[in-house]
C-alpha positions in Angstrom: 0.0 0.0 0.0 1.3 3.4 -1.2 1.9 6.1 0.9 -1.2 7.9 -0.3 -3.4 4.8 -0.3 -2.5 4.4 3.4 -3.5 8.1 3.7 -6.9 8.1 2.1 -7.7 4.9 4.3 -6.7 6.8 7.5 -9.1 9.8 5.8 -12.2 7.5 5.5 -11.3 5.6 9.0 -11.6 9.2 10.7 -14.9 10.1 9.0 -16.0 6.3 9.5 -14.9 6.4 13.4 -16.6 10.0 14.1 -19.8 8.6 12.7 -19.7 5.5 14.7 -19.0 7.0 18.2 -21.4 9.9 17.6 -24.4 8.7 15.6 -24.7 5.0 15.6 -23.5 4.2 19.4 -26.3 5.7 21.1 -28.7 3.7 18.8 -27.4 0.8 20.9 -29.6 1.7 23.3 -32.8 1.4 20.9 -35.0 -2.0 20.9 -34.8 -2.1 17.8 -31.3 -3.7 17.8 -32.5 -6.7 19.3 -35.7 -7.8 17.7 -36.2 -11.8 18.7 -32.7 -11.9 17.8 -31.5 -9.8 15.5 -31.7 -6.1 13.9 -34.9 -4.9 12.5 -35.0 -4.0 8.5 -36.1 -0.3 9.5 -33.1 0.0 11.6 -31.0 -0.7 9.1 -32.6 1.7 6.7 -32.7 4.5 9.2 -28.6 4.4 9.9 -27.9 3.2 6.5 -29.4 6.8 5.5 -27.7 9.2 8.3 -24.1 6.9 6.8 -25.4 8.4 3.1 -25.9 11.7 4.8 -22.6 11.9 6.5 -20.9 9.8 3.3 -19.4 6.9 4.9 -21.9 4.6 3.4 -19.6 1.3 1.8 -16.7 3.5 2.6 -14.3 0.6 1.3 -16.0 1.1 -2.0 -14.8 4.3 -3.9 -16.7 6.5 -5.9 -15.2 5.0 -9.1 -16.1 1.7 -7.8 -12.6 0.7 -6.6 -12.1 -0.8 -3.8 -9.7 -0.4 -1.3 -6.6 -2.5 -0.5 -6.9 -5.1 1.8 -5.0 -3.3 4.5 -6.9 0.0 3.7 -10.3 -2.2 4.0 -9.3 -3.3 7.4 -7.9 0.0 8.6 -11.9 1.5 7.8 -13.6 -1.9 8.6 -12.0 -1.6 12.2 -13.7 1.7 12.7 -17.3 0.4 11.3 -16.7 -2.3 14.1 -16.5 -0.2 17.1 -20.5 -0.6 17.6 -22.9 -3.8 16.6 -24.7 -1.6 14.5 -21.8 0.1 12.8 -21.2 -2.4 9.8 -25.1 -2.4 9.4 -25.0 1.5 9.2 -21.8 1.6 7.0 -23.2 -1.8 4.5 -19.6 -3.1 5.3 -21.4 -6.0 7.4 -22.0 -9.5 6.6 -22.9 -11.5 4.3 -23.2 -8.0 2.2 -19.6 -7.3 2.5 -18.2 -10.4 1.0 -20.8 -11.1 -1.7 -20.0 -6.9 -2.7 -16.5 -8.0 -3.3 -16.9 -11.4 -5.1 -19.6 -10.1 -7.3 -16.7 -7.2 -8.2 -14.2 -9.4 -8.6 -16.3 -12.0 -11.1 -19.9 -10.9 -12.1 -20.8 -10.3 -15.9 -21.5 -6.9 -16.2 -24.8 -7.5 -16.4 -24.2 -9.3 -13.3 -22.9 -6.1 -11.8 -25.5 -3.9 -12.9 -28.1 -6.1 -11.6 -27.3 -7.3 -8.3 -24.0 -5.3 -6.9 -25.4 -2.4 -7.6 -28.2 -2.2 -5.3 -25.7 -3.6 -2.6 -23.2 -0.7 -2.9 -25.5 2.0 -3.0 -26.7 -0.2 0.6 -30.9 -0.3 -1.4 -30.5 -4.3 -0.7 -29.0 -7.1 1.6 -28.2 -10.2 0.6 -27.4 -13.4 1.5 -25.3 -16.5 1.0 -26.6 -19.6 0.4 -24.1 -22.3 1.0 -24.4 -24.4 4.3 -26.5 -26.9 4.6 -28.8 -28.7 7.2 -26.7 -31.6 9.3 -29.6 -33.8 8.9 -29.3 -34.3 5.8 -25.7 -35.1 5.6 -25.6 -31.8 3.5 -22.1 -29.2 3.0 -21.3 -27.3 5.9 -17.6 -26.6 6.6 -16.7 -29.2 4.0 -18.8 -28.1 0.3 -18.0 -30.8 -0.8 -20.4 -32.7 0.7 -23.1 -30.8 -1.3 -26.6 -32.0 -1.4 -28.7 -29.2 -3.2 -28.5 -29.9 -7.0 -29.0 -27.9 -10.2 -30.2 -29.2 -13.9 -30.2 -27.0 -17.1 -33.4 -26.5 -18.5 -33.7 -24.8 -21.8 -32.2 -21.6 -21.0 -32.3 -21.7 -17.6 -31.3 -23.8 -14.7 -33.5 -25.4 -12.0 -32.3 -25.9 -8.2 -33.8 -28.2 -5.5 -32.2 -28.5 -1.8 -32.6 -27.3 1.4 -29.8 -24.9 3.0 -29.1 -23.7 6.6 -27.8 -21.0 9.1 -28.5 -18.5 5.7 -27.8 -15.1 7.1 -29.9 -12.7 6.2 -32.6 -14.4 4.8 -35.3 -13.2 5.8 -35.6 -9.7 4.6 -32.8 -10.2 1.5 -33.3 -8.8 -1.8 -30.6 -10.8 -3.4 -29.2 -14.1 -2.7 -26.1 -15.8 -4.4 -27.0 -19.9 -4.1 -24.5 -22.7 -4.6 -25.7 -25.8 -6.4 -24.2 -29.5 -7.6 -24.6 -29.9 -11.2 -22.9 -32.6 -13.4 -20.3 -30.3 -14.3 -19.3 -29.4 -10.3 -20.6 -26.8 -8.1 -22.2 -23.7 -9.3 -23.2 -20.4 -8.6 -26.8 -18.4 -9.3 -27.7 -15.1 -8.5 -31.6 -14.6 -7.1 -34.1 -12.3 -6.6 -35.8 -12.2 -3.3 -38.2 -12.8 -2.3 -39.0 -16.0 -4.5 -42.2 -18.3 -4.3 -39.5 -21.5 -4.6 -37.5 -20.5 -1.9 -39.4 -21.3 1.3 -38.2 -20.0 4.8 -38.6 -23.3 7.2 -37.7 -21.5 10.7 -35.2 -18.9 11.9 -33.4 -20.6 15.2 -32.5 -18.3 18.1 -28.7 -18.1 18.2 -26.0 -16.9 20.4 -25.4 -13.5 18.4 -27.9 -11.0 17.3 -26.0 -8.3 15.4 -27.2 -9.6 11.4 -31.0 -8.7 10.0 -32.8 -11.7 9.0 -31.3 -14.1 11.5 -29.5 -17.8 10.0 -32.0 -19.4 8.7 -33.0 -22.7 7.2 -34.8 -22.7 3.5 -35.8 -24.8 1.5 -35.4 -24.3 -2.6 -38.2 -26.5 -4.7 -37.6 -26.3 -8.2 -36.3 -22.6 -8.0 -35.6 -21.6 -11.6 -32.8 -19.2 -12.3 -32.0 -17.5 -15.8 -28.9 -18.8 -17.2 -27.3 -15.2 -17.6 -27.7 -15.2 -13.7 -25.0 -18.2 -13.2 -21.9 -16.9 -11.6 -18.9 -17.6 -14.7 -19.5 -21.4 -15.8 -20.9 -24.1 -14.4 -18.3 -26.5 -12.2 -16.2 -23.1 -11.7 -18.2 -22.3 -8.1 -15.9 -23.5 -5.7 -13.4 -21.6 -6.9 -15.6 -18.7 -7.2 -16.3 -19.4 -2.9 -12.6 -19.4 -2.8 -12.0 -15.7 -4.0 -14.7 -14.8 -1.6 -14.1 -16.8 1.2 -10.7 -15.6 2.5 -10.9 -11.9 2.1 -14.5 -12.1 4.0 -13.0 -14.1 6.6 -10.2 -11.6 7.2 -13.1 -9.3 7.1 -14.7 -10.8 10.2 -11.5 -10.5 11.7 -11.9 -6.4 10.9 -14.8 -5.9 12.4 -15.1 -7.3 15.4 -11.5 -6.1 15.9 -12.9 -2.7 16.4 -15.2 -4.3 18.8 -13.4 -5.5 21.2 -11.3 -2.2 21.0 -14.4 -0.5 22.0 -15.5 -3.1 25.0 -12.0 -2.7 26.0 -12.6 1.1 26.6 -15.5 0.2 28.3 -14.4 -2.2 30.8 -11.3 0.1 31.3 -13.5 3.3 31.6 -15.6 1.2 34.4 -12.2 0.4 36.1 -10.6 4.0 36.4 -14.8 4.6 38.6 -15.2 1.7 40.5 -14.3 1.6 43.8 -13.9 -1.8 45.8 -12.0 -2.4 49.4 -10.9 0.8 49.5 -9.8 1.5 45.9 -10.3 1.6 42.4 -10.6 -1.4 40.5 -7.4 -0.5 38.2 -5.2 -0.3 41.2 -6.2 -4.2 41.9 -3.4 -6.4 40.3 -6.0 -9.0 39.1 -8.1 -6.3 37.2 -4.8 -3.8 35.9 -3.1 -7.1 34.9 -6.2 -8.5 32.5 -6.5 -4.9 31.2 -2.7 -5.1 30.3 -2.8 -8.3 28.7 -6.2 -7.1 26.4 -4.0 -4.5 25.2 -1.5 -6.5 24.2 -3.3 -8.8 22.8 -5.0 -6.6 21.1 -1.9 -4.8 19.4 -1.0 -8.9 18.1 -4.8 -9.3 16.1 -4.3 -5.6 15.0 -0.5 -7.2 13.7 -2.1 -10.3 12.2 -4.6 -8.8 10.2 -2.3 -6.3 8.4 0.5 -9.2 7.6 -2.8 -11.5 6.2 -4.2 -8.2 4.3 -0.9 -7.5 2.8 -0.8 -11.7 1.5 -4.2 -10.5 0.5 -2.8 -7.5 -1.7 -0.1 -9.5 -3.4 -2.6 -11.4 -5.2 -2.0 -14.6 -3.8 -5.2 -16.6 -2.8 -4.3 -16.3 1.3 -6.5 -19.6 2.2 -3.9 -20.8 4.9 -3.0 -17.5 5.7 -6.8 -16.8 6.3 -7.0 -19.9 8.4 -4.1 -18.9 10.4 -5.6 -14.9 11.1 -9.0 -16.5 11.9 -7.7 -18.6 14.5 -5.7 -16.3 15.9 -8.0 -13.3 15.7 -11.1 -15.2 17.1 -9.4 -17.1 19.9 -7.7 -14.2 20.8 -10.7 -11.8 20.8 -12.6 -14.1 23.0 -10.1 -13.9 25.3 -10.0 -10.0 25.5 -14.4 -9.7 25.4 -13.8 -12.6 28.4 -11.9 -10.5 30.2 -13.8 -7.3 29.7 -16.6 -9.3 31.5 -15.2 -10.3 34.3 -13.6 -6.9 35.1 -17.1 -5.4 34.8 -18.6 -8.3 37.1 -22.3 -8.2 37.3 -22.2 -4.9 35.2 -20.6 -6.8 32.5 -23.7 -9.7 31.9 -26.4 -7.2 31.2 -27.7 -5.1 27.9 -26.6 -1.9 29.9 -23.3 -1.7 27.5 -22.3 -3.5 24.4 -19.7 -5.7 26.3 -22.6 -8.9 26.8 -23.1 -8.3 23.4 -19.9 -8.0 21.8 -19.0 -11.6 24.2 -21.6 -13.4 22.5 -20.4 -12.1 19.0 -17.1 -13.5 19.6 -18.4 -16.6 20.7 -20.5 -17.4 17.6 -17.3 -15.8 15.6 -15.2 -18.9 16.5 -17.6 -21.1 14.6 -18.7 -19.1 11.1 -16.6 -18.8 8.4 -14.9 -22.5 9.8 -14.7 -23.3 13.4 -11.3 -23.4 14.9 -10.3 -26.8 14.6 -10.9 -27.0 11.1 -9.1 -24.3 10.4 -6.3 -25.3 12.0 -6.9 -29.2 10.4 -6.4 -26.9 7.1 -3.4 -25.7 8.4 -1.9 -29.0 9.2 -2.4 -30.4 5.7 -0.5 -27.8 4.3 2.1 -28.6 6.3 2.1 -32.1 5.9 2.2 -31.1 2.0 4.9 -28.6 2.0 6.8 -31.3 3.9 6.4 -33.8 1.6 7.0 -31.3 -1.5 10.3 -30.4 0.3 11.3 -34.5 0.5 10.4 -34.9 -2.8 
């Protein structure tokens, strides 16, 4: 990143950050944000407009329709994180984030003038329809395992399956759906609502911070244009591949910036409270913990910029990814655990964004690829490296 890239991310960061802290933070107080589990549509719409007012709406996305370098994207996607509600005022959140930047990086042009328009200009969420239901033996952190299927017909292609933990669902304009067909896997753009696309139920989960909740569909006989497949059939696993490592690190950006902020929180609450005779800070057990979330804070802010700058070379950055996420999300639970415990009682309740922000982190260990596979990733390239080196 050139010297002035870095300084026109640092520009957008300060605007972003400003916006944040001022506008969106004291919307954490309003019911809205928790709505049997997740953020209400006319939430979203209200912040998503003050973010066009005060132009830091898709702030990663340039008004030429560039996008920001990896390390710019995560100095700005930091800022966005500093409240729940940020990436949903900012449309940097997920699923919207990721599918912005793979529809960029492969759509048609029709494609783009389609579907990633409306998502820049923050008029439409989407979602990402790739997981499927256990139960069924269907893909979940191996896609392989694929069961919903796809068949040409004429000039278009029909798709039949069942999917699960679908962000955003429920409420999405556009979804991006991954399919088996003969050839391999596949990709379709969709407009939602459809008739062939059936909610089933929206379970209660551990985090609340996306609209529409993870939810389980089913697809019967959904029938897609042909000019709406993603490139060529058999190419969408790839296609998941140039998505899913950026938006992974992108997780890792995001609630980044939240733990920074329940960090100033919990410290904040600290440097008041008093307790056998002093302040909480000048207890070794609570000034220690609030040393060692700085510190390891300063290593996930490290680890994101060396994977953003793998990121910006070109190169794919799948064990690279793997390594950030494990890293970033173990260490951030650690910090948001810690937070919590200095806070005590104060630290369990909806009064700050620190309960929150812990269950986030929580459910953050899982998406994207839970630890352990991550790091069973990991250990196969090692194992092949190794054997390459032998050879």
């Amino acid at each position: 990143m050139t010297n002035d890239d870095l300084d026109l991310a640092k520009s957008i960061a300060q605007k972003v950050e400003r916006f944040v802290r001022d506008v969106v933070a004291p919307y954490e107080k309003d019911r809205r944000r928790d709505f049997h589990g997740c953020p209400t549509d006319a939430l979203v719409k209200e912040l998503r407009e003050k973010a066009r007012q005060a132009g830091v709406l898709t702030p990663h996305i340039l008004a030429d329709g560039s996008h920001l370098s990896q390390r710019g994207t995560a100095i700005v996607l930091t800022q966005t994180g500093l409240s729940p509600l940020g990436p949903l005022a900012c449309n940097t959140c997920a699923p919207d984030e990721g599918n912005m930047y793979l529809l960029g990086k492969v759509g048609s042009d029709y494609i783009k003038d389609r579907f990633l328009a409306p998502l820049v200009s923050g008029e439409a969420r989407s979602a990402f329809f790739m997981t499927e239901p256990a139960e069924d033996g269907g893909a979940g952190s191996d896609p392989s395992m694929m069961q919903t299927s796809c068949r040409r017909d004429g000039d278009s292609w029909v798709i039949n399956g069942r999917k699960a933990f679908i962000t955003g669902a429920e409420g999405a304009q556009i979804g991006i759906v991954m399919a088996k067909a003969e050839e391999g896997a596949c990709m379709f753009l969709v407009d939602l609502p459809d008739p062939s696309i059936k909610i089933e139920r929206i379970p209660r989960t551990i985090d609340s911070s996306m609209p529409g909740g993870h939810a389980v569909v089913t697809l019967d006989n959904l029938r897609v244009p042909s000019n709406q497949m993603l490139g060529n059939a058999g190419e969408g696993f790839s296609y998941a591949q140039v998505r899913l490592a950026p938006a992974r690190l992108s997780h890792c950006m995001r609630w980044f910036g939240a733990c920074i902020r329940a960090n100033e929180i919990a410290t904040d609450y600290a440097n008041r409270r008093m307790a056998f005779g002093k302040l909480l800070i000048d207890h070794e057990g609570v000034g220690f913990s609030l040393a060692e979330n700085l510190i390891d804070l300063k290593q996930v802010e490290l680890v994101i910029d060396w994977c953003a700058g793998v990121l910006d070379t070109g190169a794919p950055g799948g064990t690279e990814s793997s390594m950030a996420k494990v890293s970033v999300s173990e260490t951030l639970m650690k910090v948001a655990d810690r937070c919590v415990q200095v806070m005590g009682g104060s630290g369990l309740t909806e009064d700050s964004i620190v309960e929150q922000v812990f269950r986030e982190i929580r459910a953050f260990r899982v998406y994207d690829g839970p630890t352990e596979v991550h790091k069973w990733s990991i250990a196969k390239t090692i194992k092949r490296n190794w054997t390459r080196a032998k050879a």
